[in-house]
C-alpha positions as CSV (number, residue, x, y, z in Angstrom):
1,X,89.6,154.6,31.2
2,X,89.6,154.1,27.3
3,X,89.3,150.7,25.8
4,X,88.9,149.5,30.0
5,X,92.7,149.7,30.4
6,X,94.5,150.8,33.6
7,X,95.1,154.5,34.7
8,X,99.0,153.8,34.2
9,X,98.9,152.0,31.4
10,X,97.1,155.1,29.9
11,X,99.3,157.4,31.2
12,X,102.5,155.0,30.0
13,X,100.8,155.1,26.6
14,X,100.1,158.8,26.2
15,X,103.5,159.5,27.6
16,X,105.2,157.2,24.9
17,X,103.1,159.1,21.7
18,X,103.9,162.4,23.0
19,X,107.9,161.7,23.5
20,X,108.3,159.6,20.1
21,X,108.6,162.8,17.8
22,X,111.0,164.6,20.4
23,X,113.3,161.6,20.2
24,X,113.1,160.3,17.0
25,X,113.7,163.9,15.3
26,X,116.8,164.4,16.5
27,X,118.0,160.5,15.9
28,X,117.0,161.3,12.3
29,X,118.8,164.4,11.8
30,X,121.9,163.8,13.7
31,X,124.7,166.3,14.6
32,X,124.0,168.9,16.8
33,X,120.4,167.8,17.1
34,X,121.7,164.7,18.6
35,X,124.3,166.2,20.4
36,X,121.4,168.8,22.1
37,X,119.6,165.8,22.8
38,X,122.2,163.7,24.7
39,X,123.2,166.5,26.5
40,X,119.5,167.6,27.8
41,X,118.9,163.4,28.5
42,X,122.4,163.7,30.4
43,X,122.2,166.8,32.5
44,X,118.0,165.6,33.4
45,X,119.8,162.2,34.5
46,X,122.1,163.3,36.6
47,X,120.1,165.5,38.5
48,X,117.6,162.3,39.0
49,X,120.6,160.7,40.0
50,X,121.9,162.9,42.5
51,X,118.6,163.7,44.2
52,X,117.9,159.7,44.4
53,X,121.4,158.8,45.7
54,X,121.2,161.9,47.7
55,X,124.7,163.5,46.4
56,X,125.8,166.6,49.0
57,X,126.7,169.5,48.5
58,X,123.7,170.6,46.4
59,X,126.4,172.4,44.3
60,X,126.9,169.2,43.0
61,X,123.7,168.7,41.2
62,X,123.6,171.9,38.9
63,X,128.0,171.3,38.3
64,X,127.3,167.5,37.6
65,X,124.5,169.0,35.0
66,X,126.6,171.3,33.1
67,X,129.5,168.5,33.1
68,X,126.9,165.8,31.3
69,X,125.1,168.5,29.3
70,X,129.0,169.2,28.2
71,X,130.1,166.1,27.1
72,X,128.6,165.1,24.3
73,X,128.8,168.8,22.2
74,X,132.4,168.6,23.0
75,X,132.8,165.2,21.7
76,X,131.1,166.3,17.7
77,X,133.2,169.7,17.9
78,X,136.7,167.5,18.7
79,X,135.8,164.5,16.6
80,X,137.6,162.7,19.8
81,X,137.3,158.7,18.1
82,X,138.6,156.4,21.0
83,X,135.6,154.6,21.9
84,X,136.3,152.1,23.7
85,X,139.0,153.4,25.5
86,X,135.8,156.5,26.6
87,X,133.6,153.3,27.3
88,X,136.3,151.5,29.8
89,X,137.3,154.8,31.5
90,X,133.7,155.4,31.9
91,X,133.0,152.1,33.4
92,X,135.9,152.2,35.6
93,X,134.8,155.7,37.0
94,X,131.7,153.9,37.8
95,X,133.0,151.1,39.4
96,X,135.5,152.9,41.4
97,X,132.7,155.2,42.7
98,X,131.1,152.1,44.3
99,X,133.7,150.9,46.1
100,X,134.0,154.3,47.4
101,X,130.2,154.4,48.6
102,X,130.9,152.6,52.2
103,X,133.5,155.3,53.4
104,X,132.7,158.4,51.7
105,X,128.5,158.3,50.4
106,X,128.7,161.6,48.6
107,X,131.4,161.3,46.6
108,X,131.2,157.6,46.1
109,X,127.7,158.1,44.6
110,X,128.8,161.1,42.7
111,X,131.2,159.7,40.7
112,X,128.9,156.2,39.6
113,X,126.3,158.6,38.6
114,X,128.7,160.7,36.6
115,X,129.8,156.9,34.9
116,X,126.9,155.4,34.7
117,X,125.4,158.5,33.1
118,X,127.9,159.1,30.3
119,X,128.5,155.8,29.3
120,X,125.1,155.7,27.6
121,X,125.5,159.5,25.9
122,X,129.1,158.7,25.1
123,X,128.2,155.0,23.4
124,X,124.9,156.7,20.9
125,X,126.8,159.3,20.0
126,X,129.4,157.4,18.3
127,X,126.8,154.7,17.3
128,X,125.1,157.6,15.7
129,X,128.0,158.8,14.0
130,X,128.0,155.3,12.3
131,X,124.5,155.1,11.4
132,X,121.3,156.5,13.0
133,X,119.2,153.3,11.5
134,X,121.6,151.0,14.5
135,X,120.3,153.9,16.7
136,X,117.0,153.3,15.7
137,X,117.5,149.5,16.4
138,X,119.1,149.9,20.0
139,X,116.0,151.8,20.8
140,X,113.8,149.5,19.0
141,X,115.0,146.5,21.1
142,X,115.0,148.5,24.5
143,X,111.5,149.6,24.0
144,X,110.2,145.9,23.0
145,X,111.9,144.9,26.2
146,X,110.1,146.8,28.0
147,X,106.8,146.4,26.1
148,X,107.1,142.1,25.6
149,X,107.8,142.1,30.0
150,X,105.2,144.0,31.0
151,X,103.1,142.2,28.6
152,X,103.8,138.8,29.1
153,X,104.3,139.5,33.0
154,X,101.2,140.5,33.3
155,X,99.5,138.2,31.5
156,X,101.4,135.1,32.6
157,X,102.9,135.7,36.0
158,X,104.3,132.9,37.5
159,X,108.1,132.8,39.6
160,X,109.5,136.0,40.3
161,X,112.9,136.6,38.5
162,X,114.2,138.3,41.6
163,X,111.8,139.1,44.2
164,X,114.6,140.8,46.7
165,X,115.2,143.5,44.2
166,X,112.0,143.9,42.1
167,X,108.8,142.0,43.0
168,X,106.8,142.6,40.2
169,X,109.7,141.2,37.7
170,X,108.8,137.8,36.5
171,X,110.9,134.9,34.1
172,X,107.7,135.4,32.0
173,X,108.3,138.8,31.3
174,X,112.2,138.2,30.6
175,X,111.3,135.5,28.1
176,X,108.5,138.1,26.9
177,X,110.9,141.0,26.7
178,X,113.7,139.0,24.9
179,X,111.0,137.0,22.1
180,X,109.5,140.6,21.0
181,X,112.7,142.2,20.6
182,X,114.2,139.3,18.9
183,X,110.8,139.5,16.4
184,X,111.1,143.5,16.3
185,X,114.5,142.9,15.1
186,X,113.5,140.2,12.8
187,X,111.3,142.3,11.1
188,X,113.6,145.6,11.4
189,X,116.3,143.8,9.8
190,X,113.6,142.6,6.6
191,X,112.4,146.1,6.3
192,X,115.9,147.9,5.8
193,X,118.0,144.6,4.5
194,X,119.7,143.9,6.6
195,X,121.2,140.5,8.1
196,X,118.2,139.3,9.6
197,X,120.3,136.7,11.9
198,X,120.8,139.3,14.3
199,X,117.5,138.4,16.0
200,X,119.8,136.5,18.9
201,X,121.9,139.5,19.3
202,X,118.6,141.4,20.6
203,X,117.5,138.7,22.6
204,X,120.8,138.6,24.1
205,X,120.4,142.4,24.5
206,X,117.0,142.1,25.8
207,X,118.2,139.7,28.8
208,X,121.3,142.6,29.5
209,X,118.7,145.6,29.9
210,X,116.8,143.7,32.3
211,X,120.0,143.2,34.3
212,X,120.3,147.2,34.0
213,X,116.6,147.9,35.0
214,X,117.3,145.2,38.7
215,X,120.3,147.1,39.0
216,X,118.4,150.6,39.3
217,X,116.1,149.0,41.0
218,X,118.2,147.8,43.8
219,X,119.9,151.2,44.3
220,X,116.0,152.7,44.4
221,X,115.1,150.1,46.9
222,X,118.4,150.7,49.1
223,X,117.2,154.4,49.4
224,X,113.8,153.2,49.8
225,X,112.0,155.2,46.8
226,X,109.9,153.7,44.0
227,X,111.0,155.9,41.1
228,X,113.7,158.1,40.4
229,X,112.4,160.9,39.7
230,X,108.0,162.0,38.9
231,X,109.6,163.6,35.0
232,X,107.5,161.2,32.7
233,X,103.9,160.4,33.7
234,X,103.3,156.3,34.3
235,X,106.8,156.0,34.4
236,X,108.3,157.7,36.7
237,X,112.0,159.3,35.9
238,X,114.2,159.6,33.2
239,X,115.9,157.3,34.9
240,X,113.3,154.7,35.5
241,X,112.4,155.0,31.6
242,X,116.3,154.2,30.3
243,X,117.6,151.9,32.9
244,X,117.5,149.2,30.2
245,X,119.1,152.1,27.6
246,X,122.4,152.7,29.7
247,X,123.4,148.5,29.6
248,X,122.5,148.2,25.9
249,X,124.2,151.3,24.1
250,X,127.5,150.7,25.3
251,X,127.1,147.0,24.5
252,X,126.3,147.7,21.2
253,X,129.0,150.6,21.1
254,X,131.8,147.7,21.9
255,X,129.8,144.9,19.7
256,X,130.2,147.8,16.6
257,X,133.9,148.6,17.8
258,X,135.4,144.4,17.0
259,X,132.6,143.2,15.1
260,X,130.7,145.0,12.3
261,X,126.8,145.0,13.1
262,X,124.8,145.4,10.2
263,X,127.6,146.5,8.3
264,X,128.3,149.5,10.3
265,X,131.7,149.3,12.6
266,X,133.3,152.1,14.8
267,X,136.6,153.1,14.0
């Protein structure tokens, strides 16, 4: 392999460079760009979704697709503004799926994919439609997550933040994943001038994907697969790639709706 790294980490590498321009593009431009980009992310993790909780009848797959690729486009053409009422409604779809999971699988699993899915799209649109340099941060801060754990837990090791659920996650990589995104944002928030004390809101952040990425983990585990889906090379699915994505947009969505963050609040 170049430079004597690992055949993943190439492929994780290669994967990144080639996806940067297809979502950074549309993060720039906005509107419909944005809105064809949410709704392609959507309707790609649902059917990852659906496949790994395996969702019956099949009908549901390509429906639960158009309803995801939907959303979003429907959201710019209305101008629908209640966001944290979309956020809660979403979450609570989510949550009441789960608790439907033990007597009816399907449909229990159907409807948290459908919440767990949107709340993401939902929460970067409207952030988005405040400012696409706070989109640029939430991605920013999930990527050096990622990026500072893997680093760090490879290069450190040591106790296992929860073996049960995901053996290769370490405290080391946690406190790696939350230090780079707290010095991305650092140096984010010098660049564009902005308040720079919102390195701790990014660590905070940092800690909350993690919780998102065990999370998918666990459900992977429960249906005994390693990935979601085989859609990005060295990562594995959609899914796998924005576990940490689907905690942190909606945070940030609620954080912008009651507190302004870099002077950018949602109405």
């Amino acid at each position: 392999m170049p430079f004597g790294i690992s055949d993943n980490l190439f492929k994780r590498i290669v994967s990144a460079v080639l996806l940067l321009p297809v979502v950074l593009w549309p993060i720039y431009a906005g509107g419909w760009w944005f809105a064809g980009l949410l709704a392609l992310g959507g309707a790609l993790m649902i059917i990852e979704w659906c496949g790994l909780t395996k969702v019956e009848p099949r009908l549901l797959h390509g429906l639960s697709a158009a309803l995801l690729a939907l959303l979003v486009p429907v959201l710019l053409a209305t101008g629908f503004g209640a966001v944290a009422l979309l956020i809660i409604g979403l979450t609570g779809l989510a949550l009441l799926g789960r608790m439907l999971v033990k007597t009816s699988p399907s449909l229990g699993w159907w409807l948290t994919g459908l919440g767990y899915v949107a709340l993401p799209l939902v929460a970067l649109f409207y952030i988005r439609e405040a400012s696409a340099l706070v989109v640029f941060w939430v991605f920013l801060v999930v990527w050096a997550t990622d990026v500072g754990g893997y680093f760090a837990g490879k290069g450190i090791g040591g106790p296992k933040l929860a073996p049960k659920i995901s053996p290769k996650k370490t405290w080391a990589g946690l406190l790696g994943g939350m230090a780079l995104s707290s010095a991305v944002s650092v140096a984010f928030a010098a660049f564009f001038e902005f308040d720079i004390n919102y390195w701790w809101v990014a660590g905070l952040l940092a800690a909350w994907a993690q919780v998102g990425d065990l999370l998918e983990s666990g459900i992977k585990r429960s249906f005994g697969v390693k990935d979601s889906g085989g859609l990005i090379p060295g990562h594995g699915g959609l899914l796998d790639r924005v576990d940490g994505l689907v905690f942190v947009a909606p945070a940030v969505a609620l954080l912008m709706t009651f507190y302004p963050l870099f002077g950018f609040e949602l109405s």
